[in-house]
Structures are given as structure tokens and as C-alpha cells.
ChimeraX commands (.cxc) that place a marker at each C-alpha (Angstrom):
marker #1 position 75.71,44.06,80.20 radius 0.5
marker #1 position 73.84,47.20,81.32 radius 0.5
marker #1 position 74.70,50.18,83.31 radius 0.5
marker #1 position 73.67,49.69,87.10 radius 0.5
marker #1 position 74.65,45.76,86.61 radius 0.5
marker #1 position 76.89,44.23,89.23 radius 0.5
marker #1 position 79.35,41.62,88.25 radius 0.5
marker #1 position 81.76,39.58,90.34 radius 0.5
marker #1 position 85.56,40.18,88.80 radius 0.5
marker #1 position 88.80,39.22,89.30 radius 0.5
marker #1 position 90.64,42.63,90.23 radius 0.5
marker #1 position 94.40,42.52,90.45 radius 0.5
marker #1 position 95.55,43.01,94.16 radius 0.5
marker #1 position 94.98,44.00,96.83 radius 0.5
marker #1 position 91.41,43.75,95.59 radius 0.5
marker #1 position 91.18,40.04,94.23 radius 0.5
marker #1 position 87.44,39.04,93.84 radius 0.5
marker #1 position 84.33,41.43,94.65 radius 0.5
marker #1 position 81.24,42.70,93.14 radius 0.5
marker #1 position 81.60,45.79,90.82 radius 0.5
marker #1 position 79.07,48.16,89.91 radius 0.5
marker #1 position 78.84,48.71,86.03 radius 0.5
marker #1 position 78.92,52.41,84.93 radius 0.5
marker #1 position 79.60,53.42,81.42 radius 0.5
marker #1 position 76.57,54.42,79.09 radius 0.5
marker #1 position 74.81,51.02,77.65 radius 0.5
marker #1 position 75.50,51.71,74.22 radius 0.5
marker #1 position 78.93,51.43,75.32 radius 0.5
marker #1 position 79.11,48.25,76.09 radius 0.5
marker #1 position 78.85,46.99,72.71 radius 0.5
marker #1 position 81.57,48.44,71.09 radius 0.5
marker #1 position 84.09,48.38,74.36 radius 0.5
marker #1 position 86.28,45.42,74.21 radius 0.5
marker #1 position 86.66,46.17,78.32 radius 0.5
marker #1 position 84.39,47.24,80.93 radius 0.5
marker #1 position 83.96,50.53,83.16 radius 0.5
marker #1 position 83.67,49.24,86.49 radius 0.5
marker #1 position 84.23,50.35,90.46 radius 0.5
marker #1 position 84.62,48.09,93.15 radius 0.5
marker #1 position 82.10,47.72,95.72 radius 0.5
marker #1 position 82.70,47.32,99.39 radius 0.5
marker #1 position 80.63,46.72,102.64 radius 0.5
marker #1 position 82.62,48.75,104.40 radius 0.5
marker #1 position 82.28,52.63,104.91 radius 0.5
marker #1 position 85.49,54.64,105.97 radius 0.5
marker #1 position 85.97,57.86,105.73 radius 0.5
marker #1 position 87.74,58.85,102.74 radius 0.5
marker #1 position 86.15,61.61,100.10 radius 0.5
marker #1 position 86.02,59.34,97.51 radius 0.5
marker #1 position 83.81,56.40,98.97 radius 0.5
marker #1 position 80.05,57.08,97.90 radius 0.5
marker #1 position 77.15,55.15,99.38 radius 0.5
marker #1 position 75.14,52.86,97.00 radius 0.5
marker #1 position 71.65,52.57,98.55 radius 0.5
marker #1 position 69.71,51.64,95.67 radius 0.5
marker #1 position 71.41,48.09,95.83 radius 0.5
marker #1 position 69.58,44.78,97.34 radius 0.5
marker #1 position 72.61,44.69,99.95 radius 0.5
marker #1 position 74.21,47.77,100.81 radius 0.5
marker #1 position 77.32,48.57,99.88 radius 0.5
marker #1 position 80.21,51.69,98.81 radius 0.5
marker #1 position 82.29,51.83,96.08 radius 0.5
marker #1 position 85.28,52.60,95.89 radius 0.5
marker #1 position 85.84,55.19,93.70 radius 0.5
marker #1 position 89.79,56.19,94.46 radius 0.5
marker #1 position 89.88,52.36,92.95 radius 0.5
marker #1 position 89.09,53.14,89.62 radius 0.5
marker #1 position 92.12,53.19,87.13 radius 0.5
marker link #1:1,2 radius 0.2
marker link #1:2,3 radius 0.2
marker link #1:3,4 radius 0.2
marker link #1:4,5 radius 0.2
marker link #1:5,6 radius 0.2
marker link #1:6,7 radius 0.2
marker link #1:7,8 radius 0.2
marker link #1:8,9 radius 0.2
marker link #1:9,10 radius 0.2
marker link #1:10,11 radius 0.2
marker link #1:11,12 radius 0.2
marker link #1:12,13 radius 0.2
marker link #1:13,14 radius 0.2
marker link #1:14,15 radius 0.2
marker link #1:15,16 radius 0.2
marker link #1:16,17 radius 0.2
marker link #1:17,18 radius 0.2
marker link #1:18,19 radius 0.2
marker link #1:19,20 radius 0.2
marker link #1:20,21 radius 0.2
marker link #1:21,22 radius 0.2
marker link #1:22,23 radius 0.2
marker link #1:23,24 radius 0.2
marker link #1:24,25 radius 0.2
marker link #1:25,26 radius 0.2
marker link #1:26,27 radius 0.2
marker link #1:27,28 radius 0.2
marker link #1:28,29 radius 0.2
marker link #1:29,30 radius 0.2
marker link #1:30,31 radius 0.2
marker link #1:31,32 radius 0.2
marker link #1:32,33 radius 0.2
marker link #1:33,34 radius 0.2
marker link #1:34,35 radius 0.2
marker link #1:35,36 radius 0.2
marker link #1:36,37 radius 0.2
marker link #1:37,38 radius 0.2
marker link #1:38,39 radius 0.2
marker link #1:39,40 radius 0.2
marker link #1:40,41 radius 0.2
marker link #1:41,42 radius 0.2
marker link #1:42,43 radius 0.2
marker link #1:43,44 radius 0.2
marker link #1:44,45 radius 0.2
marker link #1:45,46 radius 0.2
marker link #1:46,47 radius 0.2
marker link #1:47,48 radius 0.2
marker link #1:48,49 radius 0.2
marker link #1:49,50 radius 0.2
marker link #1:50,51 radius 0.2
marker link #1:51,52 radius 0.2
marker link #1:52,53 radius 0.2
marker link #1:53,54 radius 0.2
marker link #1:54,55 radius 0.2
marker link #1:55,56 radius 0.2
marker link #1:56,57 radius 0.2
marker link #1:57,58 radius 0.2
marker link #1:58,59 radius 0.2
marker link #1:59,60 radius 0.2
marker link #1:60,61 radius 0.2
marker link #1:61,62 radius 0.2
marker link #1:62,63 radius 0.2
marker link #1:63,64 radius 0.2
marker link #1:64,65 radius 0.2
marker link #1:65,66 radius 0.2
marker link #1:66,67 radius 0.2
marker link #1:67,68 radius 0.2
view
């Protein structure tokens, strides 16, 4: 696992299954024993907390007012 990866979870609802974009620092991720992770989307509304990932093969948002 690396930061930048995107992995398909299992989010409880009203999420259920979608691609989230791994965030915390790399080292991190070997002594966590759970991940940092937002939710991505495909679809852009307009709330303050949804930020535009262009850098990804398919475009997408996350969702930051998601994250727990």
C-alpha cells in the first residue's frame, strides 16, 4: 500500500462499495493496523468539501465530508 493508491472497499452505508484514494504518509502504512482513506465519486456537486482528483486515469472527486 502506498499513498496515491486506489483500492476498492467495502464502506458501511450509504456508501457500500467504491474506489478510495489512499492518503496517509507511506511509512504509515506499515505500522497502521487500518487505513486512511476517502471515497471517490464520479460525481461533482457543489458542496465545499468535494475536491477534484485530476491526476487519476478516470476522473473522479472525493468526498472529503466522508471521511470519519
Amino acid at each position: 500500500m502506498r499513498r496515491g493508491d486506489i483500492w476498492w472497499a467495502k464502506l458501511p452505508g450509504p456508501w457500500g462499495r467504491r474506489p478510495v484514494l489512499l492518503i496517509a504518509r507511506n511509512e504509515a502504512y506499515q505500522l497502521l493496523t487500518w487505513v486512511v482513506a476517502v471515497p471517490l465519486a464520479t460525481r461533482l456537486r457543489d458542496a465545499p468539501s468535494m475536491v477534484v482528483a485530476r491526476r487519476l486515469r478516470a476522473r473522479g472527486v472525493s468526498q472529503e465530508d466522508a471521511r470519519g
